[in-house]
C-alpha positions as semicolon CSV with decimal commas, in nm:
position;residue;x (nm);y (nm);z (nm)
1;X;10,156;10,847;9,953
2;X;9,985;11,183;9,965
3;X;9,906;11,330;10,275
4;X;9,502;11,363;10,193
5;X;9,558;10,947;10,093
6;X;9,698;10,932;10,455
7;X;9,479;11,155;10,606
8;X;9,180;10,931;10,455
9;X;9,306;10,627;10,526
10;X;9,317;10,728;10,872
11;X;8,934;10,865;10,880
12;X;8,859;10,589;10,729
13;X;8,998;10,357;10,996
14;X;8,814;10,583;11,252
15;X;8,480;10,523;11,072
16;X;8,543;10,096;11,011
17;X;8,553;10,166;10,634
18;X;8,790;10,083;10,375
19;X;8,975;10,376;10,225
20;X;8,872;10,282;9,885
21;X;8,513;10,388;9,967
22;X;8,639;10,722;10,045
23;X;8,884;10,772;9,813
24;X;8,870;11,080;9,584
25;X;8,865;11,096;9,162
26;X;9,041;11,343;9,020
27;X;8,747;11,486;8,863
28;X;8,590;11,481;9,243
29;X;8,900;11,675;9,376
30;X;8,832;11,933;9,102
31;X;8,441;11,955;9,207
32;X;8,550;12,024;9,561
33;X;8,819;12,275;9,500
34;X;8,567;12,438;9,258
35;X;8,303;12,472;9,509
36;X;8,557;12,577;9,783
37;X;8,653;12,837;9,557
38;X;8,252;12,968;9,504
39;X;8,165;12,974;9,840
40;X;8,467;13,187;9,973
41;X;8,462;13,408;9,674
42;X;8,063;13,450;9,683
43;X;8,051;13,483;10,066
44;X;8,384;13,662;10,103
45;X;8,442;13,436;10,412
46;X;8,706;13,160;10,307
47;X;8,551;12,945;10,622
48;X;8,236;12,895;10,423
49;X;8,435;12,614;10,215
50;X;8,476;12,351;10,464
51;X;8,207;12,378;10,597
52;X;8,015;12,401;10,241
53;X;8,165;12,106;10,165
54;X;8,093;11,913;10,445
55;X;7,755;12,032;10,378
56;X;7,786;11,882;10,042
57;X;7,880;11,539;10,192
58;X;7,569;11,468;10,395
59;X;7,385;11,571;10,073
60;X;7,547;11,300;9,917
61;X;7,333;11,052;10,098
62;X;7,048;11,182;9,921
63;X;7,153;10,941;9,609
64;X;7,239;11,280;9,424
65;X;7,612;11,331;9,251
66;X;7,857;11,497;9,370
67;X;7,850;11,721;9,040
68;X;7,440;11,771;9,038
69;X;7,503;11,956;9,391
70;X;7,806;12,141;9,253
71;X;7,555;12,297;8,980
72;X;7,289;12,387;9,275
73;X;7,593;12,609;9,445
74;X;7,699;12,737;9,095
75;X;7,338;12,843;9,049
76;X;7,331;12,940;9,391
77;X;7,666;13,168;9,343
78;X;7,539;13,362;9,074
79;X;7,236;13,507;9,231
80;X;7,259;13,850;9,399
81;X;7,315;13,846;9,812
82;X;6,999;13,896;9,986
């Protein structure tokens, strides 16, 4: 076991869910780590990742994919800084 699949199935626990619902794809770990990567390379402040993709979760309520938000911070990353 991988210490993110222990990590989750702890959170998981906390939150009276199974692990399975919160278990990541591969293609979902890439997305992340992809994103992460933007938003501390865009911002030049690597703390922007968490919290980005935190972000990111609660937007996932919304009904939209994971990857259809990815593409609004891609977009987002290639404008210029205000």
């Amino acid at each position: 076991m991988t210490w993110i699949d222990r990590v989750t199935g702890e959170v998981a626990g906390a939150a009276g869910m199974d692990p399975g619902e919160l278990a990541l794809s591969g293609s979902d770990s890439e997305t992340l780590l992809d994103v992460a990567r933007i938003a501390s390379h865009s911002s030049g402040d690597r703390t922007n990742a968490p919290l980005l993709c935190y972000v990111m979760g609660l937007a996932r309520s919304s009904g939209r994919s994971l990857e259809e938000l990815a593409e609004a911070v891609r977009r987002s990353a290639d404008e210029p800084a205000p």
